[in-house]
LOVO-934031 format. One record per residue: residue in one letter; residue number from 1; x, y, z of N, C-alpha, C in turn. Coordinates in Angstrom, 1 decimal. Example, Ala and Ser with C-alpha at 12.3 -4.5 7.8 and 13.67 -1.06 7.14 Angstrom:
<recs>
REC type seq n.east n.north   n.up ca.east ca.north  ca.up c.east c.north   c.up
REC    A   1   13.2    -5.7    7.8    12.3     -4.5    7.8   13.2    -3.3    7.8
REC    S   2   12.8    -2.2    7.1    13.7     -1.1    7.1   12.9     0.0    7.9
</recs>
This chain:
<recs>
REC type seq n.east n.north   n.up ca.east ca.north  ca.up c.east c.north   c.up
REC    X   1   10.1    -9.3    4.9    10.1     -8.6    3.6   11.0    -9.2    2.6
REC    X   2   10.5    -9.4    1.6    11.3     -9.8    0.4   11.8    -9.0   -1.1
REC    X   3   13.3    -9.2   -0.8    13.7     -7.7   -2.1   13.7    -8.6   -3.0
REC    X   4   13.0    -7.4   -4.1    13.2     -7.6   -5.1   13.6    -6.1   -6.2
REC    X   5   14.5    -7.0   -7.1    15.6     -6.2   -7.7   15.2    -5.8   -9.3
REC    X   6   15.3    -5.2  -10.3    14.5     -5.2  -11.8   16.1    -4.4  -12.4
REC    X   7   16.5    -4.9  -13.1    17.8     -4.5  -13.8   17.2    -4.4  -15.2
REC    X   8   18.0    -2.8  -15.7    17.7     -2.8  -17.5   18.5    -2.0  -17.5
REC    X   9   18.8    -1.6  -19.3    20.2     -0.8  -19.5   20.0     0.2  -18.9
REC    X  10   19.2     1.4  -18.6    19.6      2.2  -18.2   18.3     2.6  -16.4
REC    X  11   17.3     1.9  -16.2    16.5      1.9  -15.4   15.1     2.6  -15.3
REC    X  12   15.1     3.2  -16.5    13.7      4.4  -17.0   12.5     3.3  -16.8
REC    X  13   12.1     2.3  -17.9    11.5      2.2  -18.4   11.1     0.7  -17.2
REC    X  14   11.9     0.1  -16.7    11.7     -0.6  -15.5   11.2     0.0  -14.1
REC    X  15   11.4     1.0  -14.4    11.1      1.9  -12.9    9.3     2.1  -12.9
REC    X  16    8.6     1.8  -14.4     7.3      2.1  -14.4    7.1     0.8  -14.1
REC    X  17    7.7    -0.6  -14.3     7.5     -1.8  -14.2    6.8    -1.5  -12.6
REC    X  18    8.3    -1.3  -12.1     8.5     -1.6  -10.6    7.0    -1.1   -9.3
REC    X  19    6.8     0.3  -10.3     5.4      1.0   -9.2    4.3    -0.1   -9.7
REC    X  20    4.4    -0.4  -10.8     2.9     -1.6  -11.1    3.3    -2.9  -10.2
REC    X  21    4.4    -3.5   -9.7     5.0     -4.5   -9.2    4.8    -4.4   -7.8
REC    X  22    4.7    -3.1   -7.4     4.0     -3.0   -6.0    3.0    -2.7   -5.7
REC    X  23    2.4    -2.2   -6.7     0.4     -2.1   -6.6    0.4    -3.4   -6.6
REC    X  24    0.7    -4.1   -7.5     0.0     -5.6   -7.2    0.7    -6.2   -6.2
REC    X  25    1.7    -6.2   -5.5     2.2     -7.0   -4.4    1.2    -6.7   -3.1
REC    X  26    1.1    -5.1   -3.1     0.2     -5.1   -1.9   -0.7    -5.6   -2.2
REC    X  27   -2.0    -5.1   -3.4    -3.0     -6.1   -3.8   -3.0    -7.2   -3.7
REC    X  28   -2.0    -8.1   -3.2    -1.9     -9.5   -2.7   -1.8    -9.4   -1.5
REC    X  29   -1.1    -8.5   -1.2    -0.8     -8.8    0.6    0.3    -9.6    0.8
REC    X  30    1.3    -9.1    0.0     2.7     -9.5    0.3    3.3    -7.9    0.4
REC    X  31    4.3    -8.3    0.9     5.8     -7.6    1.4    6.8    -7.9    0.6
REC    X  32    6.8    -7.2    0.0     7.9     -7.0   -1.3    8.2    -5.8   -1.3
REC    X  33   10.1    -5.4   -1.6    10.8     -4.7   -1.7   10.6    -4.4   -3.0
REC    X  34   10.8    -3.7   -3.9    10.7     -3.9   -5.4   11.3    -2.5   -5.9
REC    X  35   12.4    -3.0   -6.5    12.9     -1.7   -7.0   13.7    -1.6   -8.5
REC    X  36   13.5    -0.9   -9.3    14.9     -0.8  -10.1   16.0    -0.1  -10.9
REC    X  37   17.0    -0.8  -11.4    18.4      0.1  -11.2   18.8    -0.4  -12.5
REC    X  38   19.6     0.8  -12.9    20.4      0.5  -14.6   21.2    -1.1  -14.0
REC    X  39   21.8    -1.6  -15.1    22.4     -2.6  -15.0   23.8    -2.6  -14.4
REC    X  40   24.7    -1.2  -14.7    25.5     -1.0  -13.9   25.9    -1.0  -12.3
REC    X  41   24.6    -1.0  -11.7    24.5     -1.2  -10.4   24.1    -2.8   -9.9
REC    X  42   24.2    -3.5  -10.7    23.7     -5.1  -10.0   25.1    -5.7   -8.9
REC    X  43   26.2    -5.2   -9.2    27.1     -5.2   -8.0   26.9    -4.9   -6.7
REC    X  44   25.9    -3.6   -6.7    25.9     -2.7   -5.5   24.8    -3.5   -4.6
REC    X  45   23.4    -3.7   -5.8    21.9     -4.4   -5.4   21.7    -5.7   -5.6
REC    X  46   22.6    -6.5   -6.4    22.1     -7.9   -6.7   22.4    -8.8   -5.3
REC    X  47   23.7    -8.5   -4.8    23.2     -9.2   -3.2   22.7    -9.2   -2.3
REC    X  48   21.9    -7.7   -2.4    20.7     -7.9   -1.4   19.4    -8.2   -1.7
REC    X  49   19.3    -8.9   -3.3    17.8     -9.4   -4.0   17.5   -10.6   -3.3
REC    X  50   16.3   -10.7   -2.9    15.9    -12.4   -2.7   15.7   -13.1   -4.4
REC    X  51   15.3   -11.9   -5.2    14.8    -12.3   -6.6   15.3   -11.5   -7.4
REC    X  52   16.1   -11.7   -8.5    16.7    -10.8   -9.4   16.2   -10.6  -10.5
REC    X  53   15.3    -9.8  -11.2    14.8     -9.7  -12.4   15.7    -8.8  -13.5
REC    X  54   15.7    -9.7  -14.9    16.5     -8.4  -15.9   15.1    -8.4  -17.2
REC    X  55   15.2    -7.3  -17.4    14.6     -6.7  -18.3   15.2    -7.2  -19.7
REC    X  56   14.0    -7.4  -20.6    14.3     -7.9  -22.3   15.7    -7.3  -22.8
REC    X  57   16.0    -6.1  -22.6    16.9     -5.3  -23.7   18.4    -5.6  -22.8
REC    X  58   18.5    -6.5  -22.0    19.7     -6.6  -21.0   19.9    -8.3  -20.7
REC    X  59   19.2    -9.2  -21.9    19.1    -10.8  -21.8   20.1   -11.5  -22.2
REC    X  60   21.1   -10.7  -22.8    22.5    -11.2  -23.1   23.1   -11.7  -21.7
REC    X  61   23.1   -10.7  -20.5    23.2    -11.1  -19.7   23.3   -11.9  -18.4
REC    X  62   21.8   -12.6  -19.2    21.2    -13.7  -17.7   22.3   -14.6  -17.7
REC    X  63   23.2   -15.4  -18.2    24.0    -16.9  -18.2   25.0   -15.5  -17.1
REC    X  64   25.3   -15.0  -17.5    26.7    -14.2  -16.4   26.2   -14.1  -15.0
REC    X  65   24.8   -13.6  -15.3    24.0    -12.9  -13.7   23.8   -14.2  -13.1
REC    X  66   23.7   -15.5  -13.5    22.9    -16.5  -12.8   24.1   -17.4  -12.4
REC    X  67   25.3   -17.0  -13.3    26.6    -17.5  -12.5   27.3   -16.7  -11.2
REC    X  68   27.0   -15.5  -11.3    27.4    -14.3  -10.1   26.6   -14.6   -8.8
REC    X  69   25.2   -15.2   -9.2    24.3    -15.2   -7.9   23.8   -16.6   -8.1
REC    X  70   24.5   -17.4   -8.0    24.0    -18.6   -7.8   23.0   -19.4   -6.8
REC    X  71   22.9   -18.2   -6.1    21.6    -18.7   -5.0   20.3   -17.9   -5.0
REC    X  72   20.5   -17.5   -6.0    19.4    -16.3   -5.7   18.9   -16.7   -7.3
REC    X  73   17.7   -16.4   -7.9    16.7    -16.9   -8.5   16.9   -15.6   -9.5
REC    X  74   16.9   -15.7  -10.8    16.8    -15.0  -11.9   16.0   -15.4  -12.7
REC    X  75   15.3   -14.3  -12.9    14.1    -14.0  -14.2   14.9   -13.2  -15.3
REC    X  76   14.3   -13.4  -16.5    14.1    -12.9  -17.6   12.6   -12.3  -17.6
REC    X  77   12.9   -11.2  -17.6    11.4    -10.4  -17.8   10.7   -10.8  -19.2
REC    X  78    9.3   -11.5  -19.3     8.9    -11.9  -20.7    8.9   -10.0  -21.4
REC    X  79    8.8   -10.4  -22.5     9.1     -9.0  -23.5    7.4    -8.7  -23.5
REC    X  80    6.7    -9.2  -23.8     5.4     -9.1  -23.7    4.6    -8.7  -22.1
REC    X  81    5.0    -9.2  -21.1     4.4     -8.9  -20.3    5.7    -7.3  -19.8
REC    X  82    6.3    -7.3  -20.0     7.7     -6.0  -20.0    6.8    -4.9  -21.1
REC    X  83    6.2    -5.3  -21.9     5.7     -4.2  -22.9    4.5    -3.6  -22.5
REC    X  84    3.4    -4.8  -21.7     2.2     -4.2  -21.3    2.4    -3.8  -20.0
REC    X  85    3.8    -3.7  -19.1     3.3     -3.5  -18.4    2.6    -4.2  -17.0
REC    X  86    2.6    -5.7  -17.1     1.8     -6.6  -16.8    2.4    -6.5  -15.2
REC    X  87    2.3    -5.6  -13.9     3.3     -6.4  -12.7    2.5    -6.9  -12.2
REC    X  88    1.1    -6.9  -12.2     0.5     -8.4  -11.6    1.4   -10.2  -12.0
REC    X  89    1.2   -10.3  -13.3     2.2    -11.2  -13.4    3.7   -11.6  -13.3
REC    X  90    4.3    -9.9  -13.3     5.2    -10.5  -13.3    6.0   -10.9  -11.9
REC    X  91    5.1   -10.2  -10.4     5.0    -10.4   -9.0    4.8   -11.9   -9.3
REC    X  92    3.6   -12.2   -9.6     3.5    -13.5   -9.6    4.5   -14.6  -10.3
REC    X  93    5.6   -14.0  -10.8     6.4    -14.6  -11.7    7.7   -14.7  -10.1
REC    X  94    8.1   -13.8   -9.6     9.2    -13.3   -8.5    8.0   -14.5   -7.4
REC    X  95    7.1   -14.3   -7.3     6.7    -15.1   -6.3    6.7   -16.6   -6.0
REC    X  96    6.9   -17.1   -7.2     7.1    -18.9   -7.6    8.4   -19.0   -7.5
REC    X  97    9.5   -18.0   -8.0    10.7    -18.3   -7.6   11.0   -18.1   -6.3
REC    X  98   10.5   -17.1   -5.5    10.8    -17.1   -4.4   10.4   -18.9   -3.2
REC    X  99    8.9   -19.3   -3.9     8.9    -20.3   -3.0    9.4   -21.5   -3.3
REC    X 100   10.3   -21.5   -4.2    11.3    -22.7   -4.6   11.9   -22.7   -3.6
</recs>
């Protein structure tokens, strides 16, 4: 199984991400963890992510997050596919990073 993590300021609006992020992972037939947490918690969850995603309204962030977890793979959620809603792509987005 592979975790995956979805960080935003407060976790509302990523948490609708996350259930579309696992319809489509099973819909693939992967095993993916997929969950997410206000930003204040990426201490608690970011070391147990195989894949770290942050949400648009929290992109100030990425250069700090990608220094903190240097082995672990960070996305920037596109703002567009974060707006529609898209977790088919954006699984498939966590899935390329994962096979690097």
């Amino acid at each position: 199984m592979k975790i995956i993590r979805l960080f935003c300021a407060n976790g509302f609006t990523t948490e609708m991400m996350t259930k579309k992020m696992q319809q489509a992972a099973e819909k693939l037939g992967l095993d993916y963890d997929i969950k997410a947490f206000p930003y204040a918690k990426i201490r608690d969850e970011g070391p147990k992510a195989d894949v770290i995603l942050l949400g648009p309204q929290i992109r100030y962030n990425l250069k700090h997050v990608e220094k903190d977890y240097p082995t672990t793979p960070v996305i920037l959620m596109d703002m567009r596919l974060y707006a529609a809603m898209d977790g088919e792509a954006m699984v498939k987005q966590a899935q390329v990073a994962l096979e690097k």
